[in-house]
mmCIF entry with sequence, helices, sheets and N, C-alpha, C, O atoms, coordinates in Angstrom:
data_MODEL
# 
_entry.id   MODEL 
# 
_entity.id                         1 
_entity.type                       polymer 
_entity.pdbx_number_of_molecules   1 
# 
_entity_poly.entity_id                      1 
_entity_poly.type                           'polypeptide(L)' 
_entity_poly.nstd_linkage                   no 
_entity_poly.nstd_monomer                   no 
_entity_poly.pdbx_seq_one_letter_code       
;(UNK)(UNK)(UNK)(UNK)(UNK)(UNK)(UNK)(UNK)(UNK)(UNK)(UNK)(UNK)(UNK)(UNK)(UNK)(UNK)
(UNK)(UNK)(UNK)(UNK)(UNK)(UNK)(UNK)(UNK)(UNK)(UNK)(UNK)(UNK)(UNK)(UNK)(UNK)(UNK)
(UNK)(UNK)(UNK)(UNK)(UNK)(UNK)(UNK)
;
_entity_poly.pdbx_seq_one_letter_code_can   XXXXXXXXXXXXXXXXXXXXXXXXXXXXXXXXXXXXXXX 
_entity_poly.pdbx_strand_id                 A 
# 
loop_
_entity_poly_seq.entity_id 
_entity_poly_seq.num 
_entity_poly_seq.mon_id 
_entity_poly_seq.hetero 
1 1  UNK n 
1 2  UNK n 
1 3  UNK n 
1 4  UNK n 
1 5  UNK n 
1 6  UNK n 
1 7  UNK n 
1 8  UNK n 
1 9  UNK n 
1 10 UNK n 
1 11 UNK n 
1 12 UNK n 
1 13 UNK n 
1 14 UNK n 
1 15 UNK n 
1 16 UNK n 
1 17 UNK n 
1 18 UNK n 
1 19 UNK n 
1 20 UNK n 
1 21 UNK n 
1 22 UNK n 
1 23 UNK n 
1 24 UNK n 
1 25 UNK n 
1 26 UNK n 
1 27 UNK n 
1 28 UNK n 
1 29 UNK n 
1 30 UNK n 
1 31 UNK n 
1 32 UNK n 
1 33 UNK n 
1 34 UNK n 
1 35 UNK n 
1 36 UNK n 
1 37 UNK n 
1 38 UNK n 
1 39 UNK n 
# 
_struct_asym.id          A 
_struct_asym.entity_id   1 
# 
_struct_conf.conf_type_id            HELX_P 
_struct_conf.id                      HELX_P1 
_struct_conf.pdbx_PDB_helix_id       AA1 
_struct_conf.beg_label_comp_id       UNK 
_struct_conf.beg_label_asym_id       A 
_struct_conf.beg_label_seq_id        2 
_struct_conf.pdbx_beg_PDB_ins_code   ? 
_struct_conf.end_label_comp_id       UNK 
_struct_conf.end_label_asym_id       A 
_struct_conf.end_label_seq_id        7 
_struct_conf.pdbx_end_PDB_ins_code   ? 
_struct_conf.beg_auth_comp_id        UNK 
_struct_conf.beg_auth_asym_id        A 
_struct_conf.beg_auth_seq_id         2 
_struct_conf.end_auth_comp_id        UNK 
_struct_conf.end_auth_asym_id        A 
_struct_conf.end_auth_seq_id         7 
_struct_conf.pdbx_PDB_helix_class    1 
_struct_conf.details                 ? 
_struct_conf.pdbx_PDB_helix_length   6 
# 
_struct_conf_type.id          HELX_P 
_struct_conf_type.criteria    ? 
_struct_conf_type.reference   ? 
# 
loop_
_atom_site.group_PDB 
_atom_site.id 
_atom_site.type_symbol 
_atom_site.label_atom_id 
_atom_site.label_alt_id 
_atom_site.label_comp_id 
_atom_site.label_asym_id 
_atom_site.label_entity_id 
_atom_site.label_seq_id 
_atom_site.pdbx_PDB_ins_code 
_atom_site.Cartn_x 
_atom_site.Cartn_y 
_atom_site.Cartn_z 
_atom_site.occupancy 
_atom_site.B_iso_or_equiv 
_atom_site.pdbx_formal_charge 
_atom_site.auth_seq_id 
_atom_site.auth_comp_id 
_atom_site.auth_asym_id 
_atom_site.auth_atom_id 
_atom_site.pdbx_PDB_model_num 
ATOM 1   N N  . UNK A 1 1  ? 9.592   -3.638  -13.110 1.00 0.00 ? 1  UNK A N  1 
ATOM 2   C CA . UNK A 1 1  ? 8.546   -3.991  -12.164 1.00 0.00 ? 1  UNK A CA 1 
ATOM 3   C C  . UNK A 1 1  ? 9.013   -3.702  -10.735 1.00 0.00 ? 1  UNK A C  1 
ATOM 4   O O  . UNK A 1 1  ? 8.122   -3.283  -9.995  1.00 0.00 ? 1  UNK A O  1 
ATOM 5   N N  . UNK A 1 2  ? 9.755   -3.787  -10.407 1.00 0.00 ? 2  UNK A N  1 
ATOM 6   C CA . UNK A 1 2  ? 10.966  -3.483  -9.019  1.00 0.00 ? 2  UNK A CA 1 
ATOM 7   C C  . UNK A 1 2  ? 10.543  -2.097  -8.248  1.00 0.00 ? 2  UNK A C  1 
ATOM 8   O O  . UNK A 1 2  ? 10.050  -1.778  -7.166  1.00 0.00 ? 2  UNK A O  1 
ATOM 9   N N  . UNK A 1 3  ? 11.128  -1.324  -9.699  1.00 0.00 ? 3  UNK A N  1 
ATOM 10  C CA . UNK A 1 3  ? 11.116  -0.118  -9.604  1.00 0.00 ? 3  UNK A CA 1 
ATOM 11  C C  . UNK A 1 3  ? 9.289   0.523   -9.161  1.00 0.00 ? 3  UNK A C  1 
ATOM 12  O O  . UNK A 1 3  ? 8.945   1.184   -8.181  1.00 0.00 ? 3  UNK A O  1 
ATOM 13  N N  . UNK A 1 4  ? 8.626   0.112   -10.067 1.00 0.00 ? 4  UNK A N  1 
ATOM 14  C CA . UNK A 1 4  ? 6.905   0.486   -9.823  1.00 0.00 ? 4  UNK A CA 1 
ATOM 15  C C  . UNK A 1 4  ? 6.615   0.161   -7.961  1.00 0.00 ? 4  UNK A C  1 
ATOM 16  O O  . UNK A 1 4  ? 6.000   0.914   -7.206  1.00 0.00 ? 4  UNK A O  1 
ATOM 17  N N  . UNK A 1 5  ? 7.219   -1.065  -7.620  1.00 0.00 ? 5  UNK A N  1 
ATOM 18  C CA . UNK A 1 5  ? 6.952   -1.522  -6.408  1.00 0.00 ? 5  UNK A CA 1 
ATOM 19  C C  . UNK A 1 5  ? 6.978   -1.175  -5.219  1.00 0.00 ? 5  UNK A C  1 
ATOM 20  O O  . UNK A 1 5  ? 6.220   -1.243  -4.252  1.00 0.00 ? 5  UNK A O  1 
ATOM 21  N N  . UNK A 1 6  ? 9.094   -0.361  -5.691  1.00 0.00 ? 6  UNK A N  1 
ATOM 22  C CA . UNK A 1 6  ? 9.486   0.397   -4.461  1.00 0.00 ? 6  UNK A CA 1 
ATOM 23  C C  . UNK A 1 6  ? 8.724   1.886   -4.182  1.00 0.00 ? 6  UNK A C  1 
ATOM 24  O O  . UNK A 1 6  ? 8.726   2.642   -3.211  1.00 0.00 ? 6  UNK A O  1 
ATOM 25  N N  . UNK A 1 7  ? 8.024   1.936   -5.606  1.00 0.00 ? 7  UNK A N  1 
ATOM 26  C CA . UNK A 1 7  ? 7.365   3.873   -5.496  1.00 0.00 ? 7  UNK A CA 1 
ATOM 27  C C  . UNK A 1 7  ? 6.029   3.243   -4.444  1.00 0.00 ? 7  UNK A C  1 
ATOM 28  O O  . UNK A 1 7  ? 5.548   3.948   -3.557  1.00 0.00 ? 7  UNK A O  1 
ATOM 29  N N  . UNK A 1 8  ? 5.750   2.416   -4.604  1.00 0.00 ? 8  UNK A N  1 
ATOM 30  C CA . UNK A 1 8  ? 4.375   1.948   -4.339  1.00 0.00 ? 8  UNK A CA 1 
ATOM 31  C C  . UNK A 1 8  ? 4.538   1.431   -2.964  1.00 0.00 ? 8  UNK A C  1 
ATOM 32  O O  . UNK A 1 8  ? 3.466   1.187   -2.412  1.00 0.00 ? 8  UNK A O  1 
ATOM 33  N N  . UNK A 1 9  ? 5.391   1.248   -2.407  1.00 0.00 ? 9  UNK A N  1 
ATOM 34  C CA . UNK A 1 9  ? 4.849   0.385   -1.359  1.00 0.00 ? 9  UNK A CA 1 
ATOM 35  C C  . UNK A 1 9  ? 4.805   1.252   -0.286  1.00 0.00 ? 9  UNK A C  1 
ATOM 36  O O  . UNK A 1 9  ? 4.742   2.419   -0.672  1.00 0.00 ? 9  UNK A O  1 
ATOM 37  N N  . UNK A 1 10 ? 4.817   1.101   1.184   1.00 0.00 ? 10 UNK A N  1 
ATOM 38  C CA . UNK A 1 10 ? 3.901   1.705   1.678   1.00 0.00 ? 10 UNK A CA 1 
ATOM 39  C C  . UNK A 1 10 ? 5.001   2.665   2.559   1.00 0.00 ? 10 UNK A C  1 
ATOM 40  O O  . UNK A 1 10 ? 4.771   3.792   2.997   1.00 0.00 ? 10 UNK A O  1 
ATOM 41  N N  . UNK A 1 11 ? 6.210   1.920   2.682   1.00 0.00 ? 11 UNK A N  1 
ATOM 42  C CA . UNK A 1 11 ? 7.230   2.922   3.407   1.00 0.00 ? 11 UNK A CA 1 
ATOM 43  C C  . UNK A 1 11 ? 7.434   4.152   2.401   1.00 0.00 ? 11 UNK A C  1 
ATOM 44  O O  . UNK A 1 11 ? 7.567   5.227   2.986   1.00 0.00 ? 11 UNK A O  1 
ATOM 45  N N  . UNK A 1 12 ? 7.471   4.191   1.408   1.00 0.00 ? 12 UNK A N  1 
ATOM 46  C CA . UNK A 1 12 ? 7.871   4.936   0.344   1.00 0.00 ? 12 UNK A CA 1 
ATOM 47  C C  . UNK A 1 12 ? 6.310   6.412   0.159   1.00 0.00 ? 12 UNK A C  1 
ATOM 48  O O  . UNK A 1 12 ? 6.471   7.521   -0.351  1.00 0.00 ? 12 UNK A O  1 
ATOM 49  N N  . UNK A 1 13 ? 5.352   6.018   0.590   1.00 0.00 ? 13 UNK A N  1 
ATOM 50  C CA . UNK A 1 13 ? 4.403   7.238   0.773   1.00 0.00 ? 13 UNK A CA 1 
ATOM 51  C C  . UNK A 1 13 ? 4.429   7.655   1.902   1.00 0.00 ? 13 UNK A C  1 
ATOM 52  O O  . UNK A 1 13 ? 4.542   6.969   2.918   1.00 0.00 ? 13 UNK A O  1 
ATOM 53  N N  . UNK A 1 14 ? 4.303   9.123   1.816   1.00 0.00 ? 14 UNK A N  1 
ATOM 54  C CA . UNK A 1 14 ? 4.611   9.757   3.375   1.00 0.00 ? 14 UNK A CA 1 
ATOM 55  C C  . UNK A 1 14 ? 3.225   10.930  3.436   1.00 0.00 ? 14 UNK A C  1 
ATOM 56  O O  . UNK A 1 14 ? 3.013   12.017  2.900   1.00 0.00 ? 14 UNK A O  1 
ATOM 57  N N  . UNK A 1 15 ? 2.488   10.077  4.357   1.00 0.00 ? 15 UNK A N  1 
ATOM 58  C CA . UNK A 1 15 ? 1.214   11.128  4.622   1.00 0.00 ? 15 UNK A CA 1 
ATOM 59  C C  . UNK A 1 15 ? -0.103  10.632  4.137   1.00 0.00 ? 15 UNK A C  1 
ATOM 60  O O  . UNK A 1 15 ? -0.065  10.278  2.959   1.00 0.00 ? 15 UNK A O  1 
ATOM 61  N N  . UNK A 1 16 ? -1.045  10.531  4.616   1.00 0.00 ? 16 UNK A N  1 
ATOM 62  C CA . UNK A 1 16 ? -2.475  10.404  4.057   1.00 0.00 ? 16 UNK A CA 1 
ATOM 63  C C  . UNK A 1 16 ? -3.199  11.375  3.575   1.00 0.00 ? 16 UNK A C  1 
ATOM 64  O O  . UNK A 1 16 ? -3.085  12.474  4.117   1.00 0.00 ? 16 UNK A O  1 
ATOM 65  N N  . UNK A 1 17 ? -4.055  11.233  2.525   1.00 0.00 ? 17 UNK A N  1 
ATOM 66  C CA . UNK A 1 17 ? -4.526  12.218  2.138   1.00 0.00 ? 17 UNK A CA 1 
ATOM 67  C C  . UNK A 1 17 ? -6.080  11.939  2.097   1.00 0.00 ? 17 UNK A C  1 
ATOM 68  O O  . UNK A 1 17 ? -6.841  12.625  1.413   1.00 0.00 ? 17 UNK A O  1 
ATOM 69  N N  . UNK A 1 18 ? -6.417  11.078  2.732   1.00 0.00 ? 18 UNK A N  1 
ATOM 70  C CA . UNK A 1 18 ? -8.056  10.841  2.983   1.00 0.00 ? 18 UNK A CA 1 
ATOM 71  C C  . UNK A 1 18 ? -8.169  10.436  4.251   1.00 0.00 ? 18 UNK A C  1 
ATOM 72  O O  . UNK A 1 18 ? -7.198  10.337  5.000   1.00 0.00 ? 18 UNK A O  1 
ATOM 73  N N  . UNK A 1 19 ? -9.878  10.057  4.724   1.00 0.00 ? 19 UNK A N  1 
ATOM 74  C CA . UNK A 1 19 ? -9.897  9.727   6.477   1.00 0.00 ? 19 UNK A CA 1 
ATOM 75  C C  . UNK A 1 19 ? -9.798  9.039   6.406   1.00 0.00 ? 19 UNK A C  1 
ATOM 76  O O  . UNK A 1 19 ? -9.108  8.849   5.404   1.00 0.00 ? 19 UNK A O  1 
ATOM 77  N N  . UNK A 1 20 ? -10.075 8.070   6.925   1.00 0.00 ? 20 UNK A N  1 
ATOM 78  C CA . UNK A 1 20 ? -9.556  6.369   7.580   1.00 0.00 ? 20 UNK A CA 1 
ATOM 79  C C  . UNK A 1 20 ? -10.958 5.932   6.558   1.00 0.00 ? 20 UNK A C  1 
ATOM 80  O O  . UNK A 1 20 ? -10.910 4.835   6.003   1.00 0.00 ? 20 UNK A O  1 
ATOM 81  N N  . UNK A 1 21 ? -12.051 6.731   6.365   1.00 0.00 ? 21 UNK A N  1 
ATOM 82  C CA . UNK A 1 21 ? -13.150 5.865   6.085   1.00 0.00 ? 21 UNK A CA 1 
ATOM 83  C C  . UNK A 1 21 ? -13.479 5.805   4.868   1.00 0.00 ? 21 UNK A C  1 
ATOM 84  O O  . UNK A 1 21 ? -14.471 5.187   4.480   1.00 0.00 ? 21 UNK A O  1 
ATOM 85  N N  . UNK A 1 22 ? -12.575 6.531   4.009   1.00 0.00 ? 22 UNK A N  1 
ATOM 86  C CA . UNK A 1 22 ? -12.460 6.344   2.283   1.00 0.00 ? 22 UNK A CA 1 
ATOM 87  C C  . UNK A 1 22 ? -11.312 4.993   2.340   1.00 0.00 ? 22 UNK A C  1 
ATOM 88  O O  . UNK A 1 22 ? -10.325 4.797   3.049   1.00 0.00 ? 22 UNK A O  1 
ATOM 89  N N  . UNK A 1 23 ? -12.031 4.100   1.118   1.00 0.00 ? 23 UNK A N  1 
ATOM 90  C CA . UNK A 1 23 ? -10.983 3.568   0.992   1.00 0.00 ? 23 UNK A CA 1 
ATOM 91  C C  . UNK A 1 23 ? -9.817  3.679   -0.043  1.00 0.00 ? 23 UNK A C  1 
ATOM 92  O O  . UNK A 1 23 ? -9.991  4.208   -1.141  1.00 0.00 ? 23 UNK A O  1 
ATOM 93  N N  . UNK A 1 24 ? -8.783  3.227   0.305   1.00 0.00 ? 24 UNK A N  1 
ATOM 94  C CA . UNK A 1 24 ? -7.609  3.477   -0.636  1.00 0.00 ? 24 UNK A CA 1 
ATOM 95  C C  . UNK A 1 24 ? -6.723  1.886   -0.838  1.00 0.00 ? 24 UNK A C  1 
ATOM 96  O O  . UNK A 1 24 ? -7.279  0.813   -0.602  1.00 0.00 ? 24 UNK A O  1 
ATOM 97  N N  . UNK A 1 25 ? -5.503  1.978   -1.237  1.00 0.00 ? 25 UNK A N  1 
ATOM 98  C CA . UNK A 1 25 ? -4.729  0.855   -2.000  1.00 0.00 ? 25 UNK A CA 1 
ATOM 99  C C  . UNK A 1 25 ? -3.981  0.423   -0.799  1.00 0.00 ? 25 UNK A C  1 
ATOM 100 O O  . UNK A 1 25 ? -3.223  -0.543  -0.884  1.00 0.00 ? 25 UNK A O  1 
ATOM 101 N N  . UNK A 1 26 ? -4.136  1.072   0.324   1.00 0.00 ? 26 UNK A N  1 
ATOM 102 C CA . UNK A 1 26 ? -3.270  0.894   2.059   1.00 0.00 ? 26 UNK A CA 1 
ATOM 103 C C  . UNK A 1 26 ? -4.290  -0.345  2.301   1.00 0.00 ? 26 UNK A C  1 
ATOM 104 O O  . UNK A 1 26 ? -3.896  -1.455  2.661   1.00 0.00 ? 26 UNK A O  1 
ATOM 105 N N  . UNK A 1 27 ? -5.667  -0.016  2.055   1.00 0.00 ? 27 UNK A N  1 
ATOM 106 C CA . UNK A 1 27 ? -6.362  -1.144  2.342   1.00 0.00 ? 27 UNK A CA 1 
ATOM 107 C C  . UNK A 1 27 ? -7.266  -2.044  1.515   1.00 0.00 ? 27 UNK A C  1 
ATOM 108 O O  . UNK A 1 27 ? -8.258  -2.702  1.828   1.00 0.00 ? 27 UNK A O  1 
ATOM 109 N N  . UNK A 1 28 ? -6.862  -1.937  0.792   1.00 0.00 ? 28 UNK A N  1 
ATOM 110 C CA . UNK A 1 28 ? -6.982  -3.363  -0.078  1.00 0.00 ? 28 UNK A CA 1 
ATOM 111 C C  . UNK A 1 28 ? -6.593  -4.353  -0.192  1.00 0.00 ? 28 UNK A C  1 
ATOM 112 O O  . UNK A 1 28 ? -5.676  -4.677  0.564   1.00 0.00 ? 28 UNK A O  1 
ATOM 113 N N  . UNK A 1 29 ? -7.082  -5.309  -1.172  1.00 0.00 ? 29 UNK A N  1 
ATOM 114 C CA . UNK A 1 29 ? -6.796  -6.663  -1.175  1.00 0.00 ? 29 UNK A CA 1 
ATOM 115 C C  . UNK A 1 29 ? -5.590  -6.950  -2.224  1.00 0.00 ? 29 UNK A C  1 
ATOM 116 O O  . UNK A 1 29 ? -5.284  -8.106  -2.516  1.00 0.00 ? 29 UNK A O  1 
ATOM 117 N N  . UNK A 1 30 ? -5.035  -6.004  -2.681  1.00 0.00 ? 30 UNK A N  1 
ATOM 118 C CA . UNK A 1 30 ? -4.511  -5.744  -4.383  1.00 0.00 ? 30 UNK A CA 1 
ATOM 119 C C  . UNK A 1 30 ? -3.448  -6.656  -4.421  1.00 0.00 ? 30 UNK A C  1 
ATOM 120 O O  . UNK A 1 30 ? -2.680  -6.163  -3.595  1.00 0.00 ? 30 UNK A O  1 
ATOM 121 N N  . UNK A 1 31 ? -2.632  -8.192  -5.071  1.00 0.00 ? 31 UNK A N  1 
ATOM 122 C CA . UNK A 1 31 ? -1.541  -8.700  -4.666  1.00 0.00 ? 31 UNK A CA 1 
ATOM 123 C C  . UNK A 1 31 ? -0.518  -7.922  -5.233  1.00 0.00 ? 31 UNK A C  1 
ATOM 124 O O  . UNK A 1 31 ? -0.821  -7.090  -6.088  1.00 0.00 ? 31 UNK A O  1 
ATOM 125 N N  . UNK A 1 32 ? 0.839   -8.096  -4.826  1.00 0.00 ? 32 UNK A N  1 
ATOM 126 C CA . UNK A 1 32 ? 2.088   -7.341  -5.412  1.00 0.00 ? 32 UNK A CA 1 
ATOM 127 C C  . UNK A 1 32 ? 1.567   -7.392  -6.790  1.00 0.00 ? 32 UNK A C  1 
ATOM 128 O O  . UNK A 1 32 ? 0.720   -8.104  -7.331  1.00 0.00 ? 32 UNK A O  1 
ATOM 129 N N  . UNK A 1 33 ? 2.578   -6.099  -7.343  1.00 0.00 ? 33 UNK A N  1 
ATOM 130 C CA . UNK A 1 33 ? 2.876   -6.080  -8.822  1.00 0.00 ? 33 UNK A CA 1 
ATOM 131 C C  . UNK A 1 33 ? 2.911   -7.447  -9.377  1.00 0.00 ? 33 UNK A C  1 
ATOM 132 O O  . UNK A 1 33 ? 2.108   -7.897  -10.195 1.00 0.00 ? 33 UNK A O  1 
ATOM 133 N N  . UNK A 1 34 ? 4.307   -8.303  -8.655  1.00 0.00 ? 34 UNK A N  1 
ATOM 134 C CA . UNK A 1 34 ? 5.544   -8.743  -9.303  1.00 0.00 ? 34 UNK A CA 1 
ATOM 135 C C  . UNK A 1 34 ? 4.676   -10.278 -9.603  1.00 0.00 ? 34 UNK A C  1 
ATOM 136 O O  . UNK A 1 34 ? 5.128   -11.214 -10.263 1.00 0.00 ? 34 UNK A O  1 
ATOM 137 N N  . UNK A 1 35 ? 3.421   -10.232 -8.971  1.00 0.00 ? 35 UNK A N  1 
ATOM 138 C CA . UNK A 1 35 ? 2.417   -11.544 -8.844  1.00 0.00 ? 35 UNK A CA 1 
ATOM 139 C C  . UNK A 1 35 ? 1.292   -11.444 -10.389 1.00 0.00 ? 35 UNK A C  1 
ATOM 140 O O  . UNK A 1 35 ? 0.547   -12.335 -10.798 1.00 0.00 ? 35 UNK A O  1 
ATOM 141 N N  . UNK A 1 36 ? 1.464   -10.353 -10.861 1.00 0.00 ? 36 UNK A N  1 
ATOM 142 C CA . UNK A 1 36 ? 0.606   -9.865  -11.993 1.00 0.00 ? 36 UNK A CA 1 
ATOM 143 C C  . UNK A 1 36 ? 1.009   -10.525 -13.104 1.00 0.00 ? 36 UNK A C  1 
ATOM 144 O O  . UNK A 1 36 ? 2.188   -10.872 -13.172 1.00 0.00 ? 36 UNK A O  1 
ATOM 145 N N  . UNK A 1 37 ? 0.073   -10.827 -14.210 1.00 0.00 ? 37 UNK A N  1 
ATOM 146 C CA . UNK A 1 37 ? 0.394   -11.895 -15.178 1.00 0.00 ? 37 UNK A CA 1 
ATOM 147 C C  . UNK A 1 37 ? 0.570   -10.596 -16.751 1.00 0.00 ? 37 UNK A C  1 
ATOM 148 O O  . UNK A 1 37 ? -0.221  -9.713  -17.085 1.00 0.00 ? 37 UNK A O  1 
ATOM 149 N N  . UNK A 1 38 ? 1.490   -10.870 -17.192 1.00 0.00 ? 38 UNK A N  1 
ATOM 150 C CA . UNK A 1 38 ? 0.691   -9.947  -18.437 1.00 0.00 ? 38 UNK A CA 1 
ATOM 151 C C  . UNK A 1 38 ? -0.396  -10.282 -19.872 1.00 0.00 ? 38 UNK A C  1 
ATOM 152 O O  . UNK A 1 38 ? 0.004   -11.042 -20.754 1.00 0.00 ? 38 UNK A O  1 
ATOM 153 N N  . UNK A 1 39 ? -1.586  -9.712  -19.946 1.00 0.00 ? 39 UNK A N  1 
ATOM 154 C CA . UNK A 1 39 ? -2.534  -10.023 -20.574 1.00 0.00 ? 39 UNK A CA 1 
ATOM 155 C C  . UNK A 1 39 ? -2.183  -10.225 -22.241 1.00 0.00 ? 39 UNK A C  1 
ATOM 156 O O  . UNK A 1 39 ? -3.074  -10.549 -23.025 1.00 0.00 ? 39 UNK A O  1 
# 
């Protein structure tokens, strides 16, 4: 789970690839991984 987190978080992407007015996972509400329950 660590590992998924560090690919994911936000220092770790370099560059946007949509305008400010699509939304994406930069702006969402989404909580950490590590907060996720498994089903």
């Amino acid at each position: 789970m660590v590992e998924l987190e560090s690919i994911a978080s936000a220092d770790a992407v370099k560059g946007d690839r949509y305008a400010d007015t699509v939304p994406t996972y930069k702006n969402s509400d989404t909580p950490p991984l590590s907060s996720w329950k498994p089903v």
